[in-house]
C-alpha positions, 0 to 999 in steps of 0.5 A, a space after each residue: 526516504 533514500 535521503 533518510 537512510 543515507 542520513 541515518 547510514 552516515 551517523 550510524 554511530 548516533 543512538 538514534 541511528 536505528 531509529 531513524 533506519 527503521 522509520 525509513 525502511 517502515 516508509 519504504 514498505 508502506 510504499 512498496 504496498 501502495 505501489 502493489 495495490 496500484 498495479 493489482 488495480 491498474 490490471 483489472 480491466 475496466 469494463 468488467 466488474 472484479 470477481 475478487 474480493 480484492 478487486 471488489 474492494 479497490 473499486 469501491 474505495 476509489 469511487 468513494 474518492 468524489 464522495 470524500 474528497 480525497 483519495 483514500 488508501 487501503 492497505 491489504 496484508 497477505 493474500 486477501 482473496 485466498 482468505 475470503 470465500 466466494 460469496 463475499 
């Protein structure tokens, strides 16, 4: 992605410069986000079940990885769990 925006940093004179710029920086948050989503995964600990909703979440997703055959990603927007109540 760094490459991308430097391509598009050097041809910024080109009308497809700006879209080149927002595809990257579109890249660099869905990168971001997934980085997020690994931390906040990484810290719960492995014993206990997550209370959250979050947690909940990515721990089901990551165990249905054997099932599927790949890793899937979930991509969560804002505070999740401030937004869901207890009992979901």
């Amino acid at each position: 992605t760094g490459d991308s925006a430097e391509e598009g940093a050097g041809d910024s004179k080109e009308a497809g410069a700006g879209e080149l710029l927002g595809r990257a920086v579109d890249e660099l948050d869905s990168t971001i986000q997934e980085v997020r989503t690994a931390i906040f995964a990484l810290q719960q600990p492995p014993a206990e079940a997550p209370s959250t909703f979050r947690g909940r979440v990515l721990r089901e997703t990551g165990g249905a990885s054997a099932l599927l055959g790949f890793p899937p990603s979930v991509h969560f927007t804002g505070a999740v769990d401030a937004l869901v109540g207890e009992e979901a």
